[in-house]
N, C-alpha and C positions, 0 to 999 in steps of 0.2 A: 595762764601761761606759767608753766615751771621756770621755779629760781635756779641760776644755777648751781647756786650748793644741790639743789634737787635731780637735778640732772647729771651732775657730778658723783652721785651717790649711786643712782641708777646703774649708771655705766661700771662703776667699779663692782655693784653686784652683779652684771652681768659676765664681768671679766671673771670674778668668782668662782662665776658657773662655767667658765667655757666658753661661752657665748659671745666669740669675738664676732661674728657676723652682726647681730643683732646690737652689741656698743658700735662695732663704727657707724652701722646707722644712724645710732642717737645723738653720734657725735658729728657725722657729717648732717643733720638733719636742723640742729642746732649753730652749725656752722664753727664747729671745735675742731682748726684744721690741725694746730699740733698734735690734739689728744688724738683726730683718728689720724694723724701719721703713724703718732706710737702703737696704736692699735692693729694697724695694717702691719707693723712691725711685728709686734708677735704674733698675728696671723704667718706670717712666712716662718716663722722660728715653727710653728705649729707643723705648718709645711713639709720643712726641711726636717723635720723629726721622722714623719709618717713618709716620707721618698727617703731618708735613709731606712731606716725598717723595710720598705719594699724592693730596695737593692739602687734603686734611683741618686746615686753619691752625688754624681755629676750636678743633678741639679738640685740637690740637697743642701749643697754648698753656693748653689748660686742663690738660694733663696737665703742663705743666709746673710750674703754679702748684701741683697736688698735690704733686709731687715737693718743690716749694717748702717746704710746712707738714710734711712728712714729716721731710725733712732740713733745717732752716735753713742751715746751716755748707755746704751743697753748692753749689760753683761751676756758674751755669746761664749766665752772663753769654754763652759762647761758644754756647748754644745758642738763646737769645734771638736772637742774632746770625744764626744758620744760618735759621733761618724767616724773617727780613726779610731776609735774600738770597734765599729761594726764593720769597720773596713780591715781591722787585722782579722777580723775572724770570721770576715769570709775568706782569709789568706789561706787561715788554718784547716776550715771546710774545701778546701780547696788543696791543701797537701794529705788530707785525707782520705781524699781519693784515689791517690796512691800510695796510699795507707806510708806515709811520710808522717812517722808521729816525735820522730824528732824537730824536723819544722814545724806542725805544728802546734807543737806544744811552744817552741821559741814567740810566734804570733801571738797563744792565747798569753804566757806571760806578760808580755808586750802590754798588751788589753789589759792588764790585771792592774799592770802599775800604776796605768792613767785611769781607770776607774776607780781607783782606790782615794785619789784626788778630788774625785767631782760624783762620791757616795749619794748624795743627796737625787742624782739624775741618772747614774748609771748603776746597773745592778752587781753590786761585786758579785753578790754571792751565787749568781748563774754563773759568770765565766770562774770562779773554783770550781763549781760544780762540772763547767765541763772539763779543766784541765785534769779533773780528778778521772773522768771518760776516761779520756787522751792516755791518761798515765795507767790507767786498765786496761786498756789496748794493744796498747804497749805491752807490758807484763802480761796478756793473753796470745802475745806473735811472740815471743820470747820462750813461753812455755809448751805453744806449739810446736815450735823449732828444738827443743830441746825433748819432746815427745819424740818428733821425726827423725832427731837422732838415737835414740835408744829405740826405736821400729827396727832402724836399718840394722844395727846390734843384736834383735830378736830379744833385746829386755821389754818384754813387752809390760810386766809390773808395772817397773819405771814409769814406760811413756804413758801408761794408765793414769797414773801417779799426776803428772805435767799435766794430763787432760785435766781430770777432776779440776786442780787448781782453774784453768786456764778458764772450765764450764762457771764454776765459783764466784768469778770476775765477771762474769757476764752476766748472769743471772743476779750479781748483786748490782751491776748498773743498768741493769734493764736493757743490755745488749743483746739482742734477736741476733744468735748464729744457730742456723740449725743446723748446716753442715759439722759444725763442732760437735752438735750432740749428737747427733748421727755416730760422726767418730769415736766419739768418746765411749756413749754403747756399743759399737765394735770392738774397739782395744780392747773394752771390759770382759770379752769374752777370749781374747787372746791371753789374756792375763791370767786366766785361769788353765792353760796348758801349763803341764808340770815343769821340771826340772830336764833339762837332758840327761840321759842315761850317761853313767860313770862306764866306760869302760876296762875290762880287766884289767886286775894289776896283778905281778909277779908272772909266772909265768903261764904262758896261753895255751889252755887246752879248747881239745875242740867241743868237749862240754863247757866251757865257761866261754866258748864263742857263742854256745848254743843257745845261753842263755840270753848274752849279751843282746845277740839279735831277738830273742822272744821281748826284751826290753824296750828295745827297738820299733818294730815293731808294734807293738801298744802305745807304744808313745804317739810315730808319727799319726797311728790310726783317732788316739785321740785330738790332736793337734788338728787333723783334718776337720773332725768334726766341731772343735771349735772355730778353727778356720772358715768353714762351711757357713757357718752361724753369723758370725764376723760380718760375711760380705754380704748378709742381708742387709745390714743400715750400711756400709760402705761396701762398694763392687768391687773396689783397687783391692782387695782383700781374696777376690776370688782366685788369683793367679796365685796367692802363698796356698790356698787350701787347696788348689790344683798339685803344686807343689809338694804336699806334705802326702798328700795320696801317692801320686807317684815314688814318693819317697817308701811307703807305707807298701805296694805292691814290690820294691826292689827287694827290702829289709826281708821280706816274707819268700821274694825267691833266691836269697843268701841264706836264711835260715832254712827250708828246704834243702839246699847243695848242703848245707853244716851236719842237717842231720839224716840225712842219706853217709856222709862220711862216718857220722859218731854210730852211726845202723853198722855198718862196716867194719869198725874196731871191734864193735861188741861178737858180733858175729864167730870174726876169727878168734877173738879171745875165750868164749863162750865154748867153741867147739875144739878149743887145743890147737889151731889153726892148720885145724886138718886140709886136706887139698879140696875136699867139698866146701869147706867154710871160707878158704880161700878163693876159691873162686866163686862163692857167694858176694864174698865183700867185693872181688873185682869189680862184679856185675855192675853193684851199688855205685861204686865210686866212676865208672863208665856213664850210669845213667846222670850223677851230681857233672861228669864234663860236659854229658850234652845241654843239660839243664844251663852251668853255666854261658854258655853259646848265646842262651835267649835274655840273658841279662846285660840290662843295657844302664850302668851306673855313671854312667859321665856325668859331669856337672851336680852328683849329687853328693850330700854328704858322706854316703859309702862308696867312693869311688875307691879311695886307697884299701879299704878294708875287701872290695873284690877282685883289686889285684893280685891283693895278697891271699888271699884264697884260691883265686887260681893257681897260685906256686904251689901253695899246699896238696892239692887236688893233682896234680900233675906228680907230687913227691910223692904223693900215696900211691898214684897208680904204680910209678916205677919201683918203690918199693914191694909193692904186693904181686907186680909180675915177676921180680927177680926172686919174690920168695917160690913163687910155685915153681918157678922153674927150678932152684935149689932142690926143691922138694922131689919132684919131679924124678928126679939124681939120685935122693937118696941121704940129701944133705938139708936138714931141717933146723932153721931160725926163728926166732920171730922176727916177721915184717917190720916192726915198732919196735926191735929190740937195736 
């Protein structure tokens, strides 16, 4: 028969190992009712560890209170502790599902302080680790928001600029967003449309309109086609590249009507604005009214610039009939003069 120094010694190499099953047996077997109280005691601490981990609080805590009346004398204080850490941060998994990363960041804090207390049992350095998530998530909704505002603005650089950072923060915390990268290679190709065209300054001729729109023109045309490009990884993209086209087909039948008019100057000037050449350029500037008729600028960037072309085109005309009619007479001006 074992002594029980020997069987004292057993048991506490079995507690060693983990092996609370196998000492309360030796303790109930040898009839050691305090030693397997205390034993049945940390058995539920053991418990109450593995049902808080599986989300089990409720009776996580009840198995602690057992171990409570089992052993008095047995320090739980650190494991009180561990379950209101796991219970703030399912608070925080739980505000982050409505991406509330002000709440919970407030919870993982919370956790941070009372694990900072009971080190030995709780892991500080997982909950910095995820406050640090928390806090990149944050500063990743932040720099999308500030992307989506320089979108709305057509800085599209900029919000390229927001992306990258916003892509940066993700991929250095091993945050899977694909719709980000998605976006992000989209913008990247918005970003790459130039400049808007400067238009003229000082005073407006209808060759420096002509050009203005040849400007134009190439712009939106290329705009479309990064647009185009664009709403391959993002679709929301394909209404701006719809956009820019039709922008791109308007600019082209404005610049058409410009230079059917500047065909017309040249014309009359070219031929001493004889009553042939005059009514050469009438022709043209008749065909630039019907033309405008099929231009349809609302809502587009050239809305004002085809009004105002219309006025022009209507001044041409009446200037260029009242010449030939002068002429007509006997009485010879220039139309432009």
């Amino acid at each position: 028969m074992m002594s029980a120094n020997t069987i004292a010694q057993q048991i506490k190499q079995l507690l060693s190992e983990g092996k609370y099953q196998q000492a309360l047996q030796l303790a109930e077997q040898y009839g050691l009712t305090q030693t397997a109280q205390k034993i049945q005691a940390l058995i539920y601490v053991e418990q109450a560890s593995n049902d808080a981990e599986n989300g089990n609080i409720n009776q996580a805590l009840t198995d602690l209170q057992n171990a409570q009346k089992l052993d008095p004398n047995l320090n739980l204080q650190p494991y009180f502790a561990y379950i209101n850490v796991i219970q703030l941060i399912n608070s925080a998994k739980e505000a982050l599902k409505n991406d509330d990363y002000k709440t919970a960041l407030n919870y993982l804090n919370q956790a941070l302080q009372i694990a900072q207390q009971y080190p030995n049992k709780i892991k500080v350095t997982l909950i910095q680790q995820q406050i640090q998530t928390v806090q990149a998530l944050q500063q990743i909704e932040k720099d999308i928001n500030n992307a989506n505002s320089e979108l709305e603005k057509a800085n599209f650089a900029e919000a390229y600029q927001y992306l990258q950072q916003a892509l940066q923060l993700a991929q250095q915390y091993n945050i899977s967003n694909k719709g980000l990268e998605n976006v992000t290679t989209a913008v990247s190709y918005l970003a790459k449309i130039p400049a808007f065209p400067k238009p003229p300054q000082g005073e407006i001729t209808l060759q420096k309109l002509q050009q203005y729109l040849q400007a134009l023109e190439s712009y939106f045309a290329t705009a479309s086609q990064y647009a185009t490009e664009a709403s391959r990884y993002y679709s929301g993209f394909s209404i701006l590249a719809n956009d820019y086209r039709r922008f791109q087909q308007v600019s082209s039948q404005l610049l058409s009507i410009v230079t059917l008019l500047v065909n017309a100057q040249n014309i009359a000037k070219q031929n001493n604005n004889s009553t042939s050449a005059i009514q050469s350029a009438i022709n043209l500037i008749q065909q630039a009214q019907k033309q405008l008729q099929n231009v349809n600028a609302n809502n587009t960037p050239l809305a004002s610039l085809a009004s105002s072309l219309s006025d022009v085109v209507q001044e041409m005309y009446t200037k260029y009939t009242a010449y030939k009619e002068r002429g007509l007479r006997g009485r010879k001006a220039s139309p432009d003069g």
